[in-house]
TIDREN-947635 format. One line per 5 residues: number of its first residue (from 0); their letters; for each residue x negated, y, z of N, C-alpha, C, O. Coordinates in steps of 0.02 Angstrom, whole numbers, m for minus. Example, Ala and Ser with C-alpha at 12.3 -4.5 7.8 and 13.67 -1.06 7.14 Angstrom:
BEGIN
0	AS	m660:m284:390:m615:m225:390:m660:m165:390:m712:m166:423  m642:m112:354:m684:m53:357:m645:2:394:m670:57:402
// end
This chain:
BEGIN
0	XXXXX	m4090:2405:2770:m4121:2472:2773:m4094:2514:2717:m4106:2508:2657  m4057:2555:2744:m4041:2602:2681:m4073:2668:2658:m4104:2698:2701  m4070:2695:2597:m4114:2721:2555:m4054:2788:2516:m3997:2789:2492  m4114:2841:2531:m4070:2897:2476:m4056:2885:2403:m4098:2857:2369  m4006:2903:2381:m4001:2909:2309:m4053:2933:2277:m4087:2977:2303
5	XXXXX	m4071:2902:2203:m4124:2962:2183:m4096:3016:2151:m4135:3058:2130  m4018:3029:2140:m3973:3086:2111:m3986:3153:2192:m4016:3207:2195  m3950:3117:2240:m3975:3150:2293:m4077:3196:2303:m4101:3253:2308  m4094:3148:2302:m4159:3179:2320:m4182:3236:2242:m4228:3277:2237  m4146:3223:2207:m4172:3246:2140:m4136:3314:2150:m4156:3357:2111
10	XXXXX	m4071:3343:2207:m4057:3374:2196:m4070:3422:2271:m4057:3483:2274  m4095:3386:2321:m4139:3425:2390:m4205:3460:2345:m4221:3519:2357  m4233:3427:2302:m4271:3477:2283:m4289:3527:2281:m4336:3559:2306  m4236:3539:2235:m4244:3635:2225:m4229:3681:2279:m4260:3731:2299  m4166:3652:2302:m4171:3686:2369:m4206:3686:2411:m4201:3737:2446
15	XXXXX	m4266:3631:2437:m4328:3647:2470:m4365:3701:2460:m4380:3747:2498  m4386:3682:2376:m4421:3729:2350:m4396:3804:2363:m4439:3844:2380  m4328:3825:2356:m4305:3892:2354:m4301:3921:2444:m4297:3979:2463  m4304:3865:2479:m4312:3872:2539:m4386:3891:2546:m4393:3946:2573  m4424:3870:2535:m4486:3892:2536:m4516:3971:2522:m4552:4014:2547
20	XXXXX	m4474:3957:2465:m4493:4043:2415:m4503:4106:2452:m4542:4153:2458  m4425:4074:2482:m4393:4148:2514:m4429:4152:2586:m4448:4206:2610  m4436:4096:2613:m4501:4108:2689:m4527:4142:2684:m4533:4195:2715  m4563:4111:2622:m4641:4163:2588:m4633:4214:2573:m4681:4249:2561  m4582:4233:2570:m4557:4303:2521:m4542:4369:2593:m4550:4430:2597
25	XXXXX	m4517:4310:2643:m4497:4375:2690:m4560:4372:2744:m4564:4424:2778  m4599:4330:2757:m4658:4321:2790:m4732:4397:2740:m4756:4448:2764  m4740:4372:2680:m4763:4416:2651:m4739:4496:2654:m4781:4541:2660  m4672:4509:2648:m4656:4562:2659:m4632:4589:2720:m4615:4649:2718  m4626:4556:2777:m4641:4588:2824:m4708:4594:2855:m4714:4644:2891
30	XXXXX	m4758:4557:2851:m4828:4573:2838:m4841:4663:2797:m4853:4715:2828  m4837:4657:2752:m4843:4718:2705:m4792:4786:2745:m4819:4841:2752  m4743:4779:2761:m4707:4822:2806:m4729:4827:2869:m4706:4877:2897  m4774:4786:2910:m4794:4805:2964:m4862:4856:2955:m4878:4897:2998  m4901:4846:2888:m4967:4860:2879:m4946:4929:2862:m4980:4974:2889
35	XXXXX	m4898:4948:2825:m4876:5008:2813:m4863:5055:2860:m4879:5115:2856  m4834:5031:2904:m4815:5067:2969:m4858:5091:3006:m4857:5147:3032  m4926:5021:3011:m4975:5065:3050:m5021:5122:3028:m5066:5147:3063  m5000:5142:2950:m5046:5204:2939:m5006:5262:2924:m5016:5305:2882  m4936:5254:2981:m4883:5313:2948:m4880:5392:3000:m4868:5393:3060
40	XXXXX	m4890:5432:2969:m4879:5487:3016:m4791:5515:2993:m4773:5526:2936  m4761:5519:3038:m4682:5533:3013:m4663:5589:3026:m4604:5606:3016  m4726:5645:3061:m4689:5713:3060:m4745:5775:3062:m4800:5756:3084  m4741:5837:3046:m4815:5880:3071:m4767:5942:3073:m4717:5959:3042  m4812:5972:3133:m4777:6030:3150:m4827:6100:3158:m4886:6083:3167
45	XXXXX	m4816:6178:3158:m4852:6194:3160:m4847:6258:3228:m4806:6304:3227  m4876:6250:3258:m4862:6303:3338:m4894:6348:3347:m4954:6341:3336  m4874:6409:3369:m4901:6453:3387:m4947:6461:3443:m4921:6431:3490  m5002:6488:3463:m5045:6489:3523:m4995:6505:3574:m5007:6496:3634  m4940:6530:3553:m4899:6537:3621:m4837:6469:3642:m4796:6465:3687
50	XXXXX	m4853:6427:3589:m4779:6372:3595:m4732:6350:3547:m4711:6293:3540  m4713:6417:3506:m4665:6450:3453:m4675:6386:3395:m4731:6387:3368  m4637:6339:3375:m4618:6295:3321:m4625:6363:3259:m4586:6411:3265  m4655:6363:3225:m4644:6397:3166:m4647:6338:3095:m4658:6362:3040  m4643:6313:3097:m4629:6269:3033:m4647:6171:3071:m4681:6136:3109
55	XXXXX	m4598:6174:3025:m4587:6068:3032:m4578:6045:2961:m4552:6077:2916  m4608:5970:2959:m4601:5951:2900:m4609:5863:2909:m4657:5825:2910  m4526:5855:2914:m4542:5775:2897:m4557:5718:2859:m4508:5698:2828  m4588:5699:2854:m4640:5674:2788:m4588:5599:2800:m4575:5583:2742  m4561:5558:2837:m4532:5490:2826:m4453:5489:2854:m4452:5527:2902
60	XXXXX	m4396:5465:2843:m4338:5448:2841:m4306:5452:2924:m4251:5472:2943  m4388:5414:2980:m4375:5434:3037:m4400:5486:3084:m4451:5500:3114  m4333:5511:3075:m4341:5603:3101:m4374:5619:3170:m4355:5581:3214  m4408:5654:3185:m4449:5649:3263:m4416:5722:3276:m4423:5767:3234  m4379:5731:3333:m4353:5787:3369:m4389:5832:3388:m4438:5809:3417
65	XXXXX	m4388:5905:3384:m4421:5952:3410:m4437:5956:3488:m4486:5987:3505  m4401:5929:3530:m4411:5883:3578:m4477:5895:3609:m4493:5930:3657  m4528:5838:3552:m4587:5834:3565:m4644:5879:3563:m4703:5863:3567  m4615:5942:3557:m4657:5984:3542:m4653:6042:3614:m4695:6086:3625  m4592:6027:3654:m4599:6063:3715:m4628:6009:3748:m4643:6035:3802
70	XXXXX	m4651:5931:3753:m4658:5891:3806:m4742:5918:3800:m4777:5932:3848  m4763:5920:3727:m4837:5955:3708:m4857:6016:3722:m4915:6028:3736  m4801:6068:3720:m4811:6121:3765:m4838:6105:3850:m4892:6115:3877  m4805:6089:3862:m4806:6066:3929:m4843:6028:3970:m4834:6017:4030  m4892:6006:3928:m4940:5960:3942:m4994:6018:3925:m5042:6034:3960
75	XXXXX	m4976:6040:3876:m5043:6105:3854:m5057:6158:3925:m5108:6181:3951  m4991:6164:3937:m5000:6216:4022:m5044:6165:4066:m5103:6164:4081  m5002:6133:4078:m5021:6086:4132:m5107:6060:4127:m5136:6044:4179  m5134:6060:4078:m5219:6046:4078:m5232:6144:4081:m5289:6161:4096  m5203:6176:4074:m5236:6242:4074:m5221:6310:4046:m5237:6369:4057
80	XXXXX	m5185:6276:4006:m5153:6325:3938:m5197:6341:3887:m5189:6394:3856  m5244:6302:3874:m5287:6343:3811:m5288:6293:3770:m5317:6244:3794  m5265:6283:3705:m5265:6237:3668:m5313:6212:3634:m5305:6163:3598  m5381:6251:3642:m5436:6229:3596:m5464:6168:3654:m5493:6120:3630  m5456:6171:3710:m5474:6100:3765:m5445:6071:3788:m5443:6061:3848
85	XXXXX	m5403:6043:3734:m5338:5993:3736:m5372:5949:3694:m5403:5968:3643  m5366:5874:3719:m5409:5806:3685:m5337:5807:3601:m5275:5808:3599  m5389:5807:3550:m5364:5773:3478:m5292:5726:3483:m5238:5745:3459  m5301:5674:3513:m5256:5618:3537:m5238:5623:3594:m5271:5623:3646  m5163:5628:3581:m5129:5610:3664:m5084:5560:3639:m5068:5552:3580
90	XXXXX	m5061:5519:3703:m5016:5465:3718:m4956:5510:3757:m4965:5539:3811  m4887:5508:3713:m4825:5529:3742:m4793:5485:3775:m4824:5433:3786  m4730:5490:3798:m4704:5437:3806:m4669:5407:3752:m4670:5346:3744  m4634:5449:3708:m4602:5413:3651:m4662:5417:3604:m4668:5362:3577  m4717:5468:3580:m4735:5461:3516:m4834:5454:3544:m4857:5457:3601
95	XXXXX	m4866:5444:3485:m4934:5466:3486:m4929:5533:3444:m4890:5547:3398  m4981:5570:3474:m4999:5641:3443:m5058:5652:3424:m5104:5625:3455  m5072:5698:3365:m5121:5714:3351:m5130:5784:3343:m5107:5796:3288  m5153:5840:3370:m5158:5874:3372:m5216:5934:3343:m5262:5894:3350  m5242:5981:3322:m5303:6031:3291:m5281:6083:3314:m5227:6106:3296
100	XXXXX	m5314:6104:3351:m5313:6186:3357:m5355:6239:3300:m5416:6236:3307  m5332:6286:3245:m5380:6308:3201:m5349:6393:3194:m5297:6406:3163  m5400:6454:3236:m5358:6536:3233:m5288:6518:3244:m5240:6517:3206  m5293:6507:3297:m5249:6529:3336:m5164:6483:3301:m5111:6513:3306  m5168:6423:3273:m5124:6410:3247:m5140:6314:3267:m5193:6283:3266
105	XXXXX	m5070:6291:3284:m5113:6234:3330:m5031:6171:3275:m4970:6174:3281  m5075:6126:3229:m5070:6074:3186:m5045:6003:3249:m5086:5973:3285  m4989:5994:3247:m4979:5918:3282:m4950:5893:3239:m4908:5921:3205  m4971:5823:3233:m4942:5779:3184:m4902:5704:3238:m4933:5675:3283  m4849:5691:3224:m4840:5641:3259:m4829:5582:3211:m4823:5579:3150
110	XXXXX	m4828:5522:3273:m4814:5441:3252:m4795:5403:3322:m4811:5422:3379  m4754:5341:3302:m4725:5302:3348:m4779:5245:3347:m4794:5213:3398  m4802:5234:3295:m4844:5180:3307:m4901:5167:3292:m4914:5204:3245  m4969:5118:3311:m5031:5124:3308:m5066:5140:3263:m5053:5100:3219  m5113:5183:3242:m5147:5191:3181:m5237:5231:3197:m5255:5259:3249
115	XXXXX	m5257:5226:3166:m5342:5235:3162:m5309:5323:3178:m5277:5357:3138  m5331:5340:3250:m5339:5384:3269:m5386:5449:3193:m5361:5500:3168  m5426:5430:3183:m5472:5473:3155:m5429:5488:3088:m5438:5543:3061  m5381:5440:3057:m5356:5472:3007:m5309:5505:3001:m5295:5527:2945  m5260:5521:3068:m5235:5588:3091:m5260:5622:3091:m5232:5670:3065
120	XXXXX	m5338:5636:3119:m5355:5708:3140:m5382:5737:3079:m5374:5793:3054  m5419:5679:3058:m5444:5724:2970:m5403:5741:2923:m5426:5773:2876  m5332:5725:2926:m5272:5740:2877:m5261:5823:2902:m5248:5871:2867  m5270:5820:2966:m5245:5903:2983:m5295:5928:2976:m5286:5982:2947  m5361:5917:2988:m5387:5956:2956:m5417:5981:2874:m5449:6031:2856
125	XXXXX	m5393:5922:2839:m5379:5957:2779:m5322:6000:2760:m5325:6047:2721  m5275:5980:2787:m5224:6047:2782:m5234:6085:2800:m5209:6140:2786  m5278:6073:2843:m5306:6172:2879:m5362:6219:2829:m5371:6279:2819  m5390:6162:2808:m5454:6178:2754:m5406:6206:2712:m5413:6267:2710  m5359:6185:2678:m5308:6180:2633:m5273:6249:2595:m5272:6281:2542
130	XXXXX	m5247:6246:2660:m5231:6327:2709:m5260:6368:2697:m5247:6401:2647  m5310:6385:2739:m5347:6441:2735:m5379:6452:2666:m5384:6509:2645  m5403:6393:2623:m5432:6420:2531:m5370:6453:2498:m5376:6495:2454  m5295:6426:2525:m5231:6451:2477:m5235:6517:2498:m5242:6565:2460  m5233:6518:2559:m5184:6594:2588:m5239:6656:2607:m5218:6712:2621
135	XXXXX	m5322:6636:2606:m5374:6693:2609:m5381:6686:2697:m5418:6730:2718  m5363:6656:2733:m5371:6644:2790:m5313:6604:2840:m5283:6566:2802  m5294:6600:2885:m5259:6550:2915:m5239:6612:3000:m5283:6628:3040  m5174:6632:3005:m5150:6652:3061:m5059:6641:3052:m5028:6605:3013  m5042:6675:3091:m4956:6667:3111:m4935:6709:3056:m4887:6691:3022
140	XXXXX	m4958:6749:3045:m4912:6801:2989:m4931:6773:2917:m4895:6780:2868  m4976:6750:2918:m4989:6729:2846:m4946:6647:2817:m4944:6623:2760  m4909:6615:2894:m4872:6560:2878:m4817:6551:2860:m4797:6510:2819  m4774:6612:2907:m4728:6632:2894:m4711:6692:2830:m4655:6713:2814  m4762:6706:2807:m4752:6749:2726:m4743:6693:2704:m4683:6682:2697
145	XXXXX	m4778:6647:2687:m4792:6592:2633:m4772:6531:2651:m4809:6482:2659  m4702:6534:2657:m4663:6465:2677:m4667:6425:2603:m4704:6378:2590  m4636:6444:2576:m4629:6401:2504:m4698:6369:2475:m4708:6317:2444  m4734:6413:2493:m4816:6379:2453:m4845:6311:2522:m4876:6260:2505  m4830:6324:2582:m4859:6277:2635:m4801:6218:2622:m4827:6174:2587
150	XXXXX	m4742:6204:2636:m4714:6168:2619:m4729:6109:2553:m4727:6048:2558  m4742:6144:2500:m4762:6121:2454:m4819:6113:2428:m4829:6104:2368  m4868:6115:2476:m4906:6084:2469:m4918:6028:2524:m4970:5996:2516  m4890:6016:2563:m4877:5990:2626:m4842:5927:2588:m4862:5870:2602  m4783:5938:2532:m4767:5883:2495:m4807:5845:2450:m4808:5784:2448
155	XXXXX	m4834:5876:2422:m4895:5859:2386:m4962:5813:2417:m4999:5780:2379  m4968:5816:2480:m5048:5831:2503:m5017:5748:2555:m5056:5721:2594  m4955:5724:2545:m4936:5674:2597:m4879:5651:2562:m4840:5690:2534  m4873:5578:2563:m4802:5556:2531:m4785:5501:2575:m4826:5456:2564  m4747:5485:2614:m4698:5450:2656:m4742:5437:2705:m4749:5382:2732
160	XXXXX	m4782:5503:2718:m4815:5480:2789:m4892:5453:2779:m4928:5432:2824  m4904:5456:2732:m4968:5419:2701:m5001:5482:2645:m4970:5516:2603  m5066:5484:2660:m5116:5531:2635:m5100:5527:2579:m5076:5472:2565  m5104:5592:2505:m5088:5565:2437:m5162:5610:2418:m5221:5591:2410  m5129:5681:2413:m5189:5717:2373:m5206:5773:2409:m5164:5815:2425
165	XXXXX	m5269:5777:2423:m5301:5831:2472:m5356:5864:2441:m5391:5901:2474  m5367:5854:2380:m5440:5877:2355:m5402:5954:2318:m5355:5961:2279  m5442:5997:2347:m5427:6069:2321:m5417:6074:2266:m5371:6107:2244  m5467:6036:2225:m5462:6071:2153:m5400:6053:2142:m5355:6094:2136  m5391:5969:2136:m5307:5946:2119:m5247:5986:2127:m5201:5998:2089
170	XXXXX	m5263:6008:2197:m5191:6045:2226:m5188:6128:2211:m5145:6162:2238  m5252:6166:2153:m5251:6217:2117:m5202:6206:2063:m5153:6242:2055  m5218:6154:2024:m5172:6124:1963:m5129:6133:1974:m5103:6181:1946  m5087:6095:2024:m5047:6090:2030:m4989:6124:2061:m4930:6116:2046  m5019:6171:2116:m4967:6209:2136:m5025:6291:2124:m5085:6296:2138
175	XXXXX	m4989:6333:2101:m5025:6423:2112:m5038:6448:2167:m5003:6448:2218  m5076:6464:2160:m5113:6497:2242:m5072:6550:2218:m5058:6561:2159  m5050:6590:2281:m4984:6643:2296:m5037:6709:2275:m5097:6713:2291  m5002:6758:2236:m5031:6807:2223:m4981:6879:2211:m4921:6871:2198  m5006:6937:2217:m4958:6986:2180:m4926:6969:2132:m4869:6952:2148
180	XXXXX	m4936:6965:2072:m4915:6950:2000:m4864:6875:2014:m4803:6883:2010  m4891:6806:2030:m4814:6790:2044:m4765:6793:2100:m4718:6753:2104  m4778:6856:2161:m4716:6848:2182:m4672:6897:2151:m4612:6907:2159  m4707:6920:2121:m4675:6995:2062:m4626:6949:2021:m4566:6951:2033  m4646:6917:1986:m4620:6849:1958:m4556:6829:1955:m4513:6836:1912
185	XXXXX	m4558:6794:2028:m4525:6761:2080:m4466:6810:2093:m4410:6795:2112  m4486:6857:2082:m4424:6917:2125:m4382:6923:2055:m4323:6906:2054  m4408:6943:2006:m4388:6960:1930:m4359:6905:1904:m4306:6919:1878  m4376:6832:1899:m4349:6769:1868:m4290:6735:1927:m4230:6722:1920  m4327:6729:1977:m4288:6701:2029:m4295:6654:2030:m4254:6618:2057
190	XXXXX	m4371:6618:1991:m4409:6540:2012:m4468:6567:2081:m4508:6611:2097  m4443:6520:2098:m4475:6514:2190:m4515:6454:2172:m4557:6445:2215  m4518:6415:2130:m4559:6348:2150:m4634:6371:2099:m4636:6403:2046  m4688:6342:2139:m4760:6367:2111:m4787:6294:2073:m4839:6293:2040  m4741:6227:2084:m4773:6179:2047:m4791:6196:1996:m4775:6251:1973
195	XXXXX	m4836:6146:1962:m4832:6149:1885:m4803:6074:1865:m4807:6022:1898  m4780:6083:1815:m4752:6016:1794:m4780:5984:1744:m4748:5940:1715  m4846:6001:1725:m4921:5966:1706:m4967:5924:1753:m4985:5947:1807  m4985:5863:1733:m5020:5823:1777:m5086:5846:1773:m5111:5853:1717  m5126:5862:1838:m5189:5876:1840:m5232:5850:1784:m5225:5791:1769
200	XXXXX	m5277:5889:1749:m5332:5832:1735:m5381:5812:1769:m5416:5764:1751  m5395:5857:1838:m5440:5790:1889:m5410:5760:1917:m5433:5756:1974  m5355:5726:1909:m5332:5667:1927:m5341:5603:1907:m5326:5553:1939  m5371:5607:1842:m5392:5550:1818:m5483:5560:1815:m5511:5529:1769  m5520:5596:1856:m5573:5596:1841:m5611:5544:1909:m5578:5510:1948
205	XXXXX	m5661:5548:1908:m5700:5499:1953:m5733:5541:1999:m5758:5521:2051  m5732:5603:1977:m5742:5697:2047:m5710:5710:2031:m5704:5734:1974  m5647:5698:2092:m5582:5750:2100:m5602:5795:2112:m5579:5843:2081  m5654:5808:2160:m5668:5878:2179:m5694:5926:2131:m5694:5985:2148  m5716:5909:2071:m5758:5942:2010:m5699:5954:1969:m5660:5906:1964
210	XXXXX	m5683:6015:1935:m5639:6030:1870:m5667:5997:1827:m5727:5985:1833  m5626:5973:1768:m5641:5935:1709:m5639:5995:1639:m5604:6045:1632  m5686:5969:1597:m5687:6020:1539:m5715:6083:1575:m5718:6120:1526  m5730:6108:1610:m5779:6182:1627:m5834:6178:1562:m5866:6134:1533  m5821:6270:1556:m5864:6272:1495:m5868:6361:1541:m5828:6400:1568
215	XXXXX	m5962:6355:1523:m5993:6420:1553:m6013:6453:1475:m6010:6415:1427  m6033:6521:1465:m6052:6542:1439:m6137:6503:1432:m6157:6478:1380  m6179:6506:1499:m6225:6492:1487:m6243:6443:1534:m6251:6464:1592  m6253:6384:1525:m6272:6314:1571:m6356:6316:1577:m6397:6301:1535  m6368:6348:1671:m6443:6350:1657:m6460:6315:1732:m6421:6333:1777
220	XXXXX	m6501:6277:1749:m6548:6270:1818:m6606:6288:1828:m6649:6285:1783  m6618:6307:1883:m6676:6336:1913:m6694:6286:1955:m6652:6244:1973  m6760:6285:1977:m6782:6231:2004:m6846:6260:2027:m6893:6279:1991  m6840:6262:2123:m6879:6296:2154:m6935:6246:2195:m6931:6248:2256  m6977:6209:2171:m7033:6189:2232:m7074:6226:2267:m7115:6269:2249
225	XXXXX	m7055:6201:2330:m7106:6236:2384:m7146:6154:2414:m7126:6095:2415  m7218:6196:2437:m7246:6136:2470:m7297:6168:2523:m7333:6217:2516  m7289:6127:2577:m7311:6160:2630:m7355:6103:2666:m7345:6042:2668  m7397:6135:2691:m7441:6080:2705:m7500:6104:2771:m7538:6153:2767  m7496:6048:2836:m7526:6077:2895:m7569:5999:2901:m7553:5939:2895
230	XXXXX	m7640:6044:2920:m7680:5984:2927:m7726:6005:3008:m7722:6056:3043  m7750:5968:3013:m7803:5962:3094:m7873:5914:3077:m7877:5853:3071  m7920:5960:3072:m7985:5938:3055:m8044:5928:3126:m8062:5971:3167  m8058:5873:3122:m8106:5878:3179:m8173:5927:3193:m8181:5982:3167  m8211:5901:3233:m8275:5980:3211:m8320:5917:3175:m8374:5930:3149
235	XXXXX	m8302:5869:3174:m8355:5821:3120:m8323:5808:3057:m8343:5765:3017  m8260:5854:3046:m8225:5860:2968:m8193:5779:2939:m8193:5748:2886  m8166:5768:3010:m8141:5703:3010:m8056:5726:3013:m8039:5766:3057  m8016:5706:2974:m7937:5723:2967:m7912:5676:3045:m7925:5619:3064  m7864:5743:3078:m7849:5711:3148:m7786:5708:3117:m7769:5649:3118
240	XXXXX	m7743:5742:3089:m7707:5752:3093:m7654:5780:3000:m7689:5827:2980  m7609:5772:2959:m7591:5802:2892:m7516:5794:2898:m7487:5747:2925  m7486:5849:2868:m7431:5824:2871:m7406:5897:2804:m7418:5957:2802  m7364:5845:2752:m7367:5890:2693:m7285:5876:2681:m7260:5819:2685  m7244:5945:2664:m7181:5945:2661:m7170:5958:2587:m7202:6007:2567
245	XXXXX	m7138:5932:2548:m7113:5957:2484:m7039:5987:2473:m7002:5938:2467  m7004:6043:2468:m6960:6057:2446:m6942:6061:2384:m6978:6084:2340  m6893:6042:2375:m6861:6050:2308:m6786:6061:2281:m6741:6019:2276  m6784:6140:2262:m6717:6137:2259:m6687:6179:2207:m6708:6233:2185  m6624:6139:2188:m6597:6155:2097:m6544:6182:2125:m6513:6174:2177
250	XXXXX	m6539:6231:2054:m6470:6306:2072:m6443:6295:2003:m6470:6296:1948  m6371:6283:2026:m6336:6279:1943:m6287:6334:1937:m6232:6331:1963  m6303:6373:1909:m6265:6449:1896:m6266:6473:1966:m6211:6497:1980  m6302:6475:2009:m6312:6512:2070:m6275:6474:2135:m6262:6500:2190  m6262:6397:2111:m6240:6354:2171:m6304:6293:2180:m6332:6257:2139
255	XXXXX	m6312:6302:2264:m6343:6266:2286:m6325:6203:2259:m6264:6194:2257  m6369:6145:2230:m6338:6090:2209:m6362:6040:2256:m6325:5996:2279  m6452:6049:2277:m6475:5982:2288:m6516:6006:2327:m6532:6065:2320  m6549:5963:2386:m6611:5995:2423:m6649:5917:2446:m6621:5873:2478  m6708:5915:2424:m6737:5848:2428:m6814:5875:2454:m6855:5913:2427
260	XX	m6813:5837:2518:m6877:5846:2536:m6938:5782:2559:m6940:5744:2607  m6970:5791:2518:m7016:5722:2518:m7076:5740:2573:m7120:5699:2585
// end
């Protein structure tokens, strides 16, 4: 009966071992590359109530053809032509779509592959929210003035297809809401970009949505109880019936904060 060397087996070793590694290594990372994929949106476009592509923006490496935006036209006739009763999600043949209709300006985002429906549709509609706080309202003429500010925040607000930063305040910091004074600016210097190249400081806070360091002249609350109260007495002054509402509600510099009703 013959028998391996123990020089031999001493030296299958490592190479088992390194055989192993690398399994693990490409099993794990294609795991992690598939998980990625399924939460990727790879393109958003923005259409006019009449059809009209007025701005594209590809957020990942694989480019989605304008293509898909007449097959979406076309489907938009074909249920009726009105885009506000067109379903959120459609199934293309090449892509999934997600679509928002918001004044007259209609948000499709596409993807090739499966992902939680709902976190398409709420991505566009924070860019629509987005939108309309930058630019004072949301139509066709106001998209096409303000190419440079939608774009860039469009970079900002999404990074390879994947949600980054959507909270208003953040994306104040960081990029200038468009105004007289800097496109005056803009025309005079000949800087077009509105970043700032300071990192937010609610970015590191725990309420993005809250500015950090706010300082009022005068920090005051008001605090309004109401109490209301309906009862039903018998004619023998027996309680049929009570029912007692408490309101309570605090105003911090003239913002609704809280409404608690016991």
């Amino acid at each position: 009966m013959s028998t391996a060397s123990p020089s031999l087996l001493h030296s299958s070793a490592p190479l088992l071992s390194l055989s192993l590694s690398l399994s693990l290594f490409l099993l794990l990372h294609d795991f992690r590359d598939r998980n990625r994929r399924l939460k990727m949106l790879q393109c958003i476009f923005f259409l006019s109530d009449s059809g009209e592509v007025m701005l594209e923006k590809q957020m990942t490496g694989h480019r989605v053809d304008r293509s898909i935006c007449a097959w979406f036209w076309d489907y938009v006739l074909s249920q009726g032509g009105d885009p506000s009763k067109i379903l959120p999600v459609i199934a293309s043949p090449t892509h999934y779509l997600f679509q928002l209709f918001r004044d007259g300006i209609i948000f499709l985002a596409c993807t090739q592959v499966e992902m939680p429906p709902l976190m398409g549709i709420e991505f566009l509609c924070r860019v629509a929210d987005v939108l309309t706080d930058y630019l004072g309202g949301l139509n066709e003429d106001l998209i096409k003035d303000n190419f440079i500010i939608v774009y860039e925040l469009l970079d900002e607000m999404m990074d390879n297809g994947f949600p980054l930063t959507t909270e208003p305040n953040i994306l104040r910091e960081m990029i200038t809401p468009p105004n007289i004074v800097s496109k005056m600016l803009s025309v005079v210097t000949g800087k077009i970009s509105n970043v700032s190249t300071r990192l937010p400081d609610a970015t590191a806070s725990c309420i993005p949505w809250r500015k950090t360091n706010m300082k009022h002249a005068s920090n005051e609350v008001y605090v309004n109880l109401v109490e209301e109260m309906d009862a039903v007495f018998s004619r023998f002054f027996s309680r049929v019936h009570l029912l007692c509402i408490i309101l309570f509600y605090a105003y911090i510099l003239d913002f609704q904060h809280m409404l608690l009703i016991i």
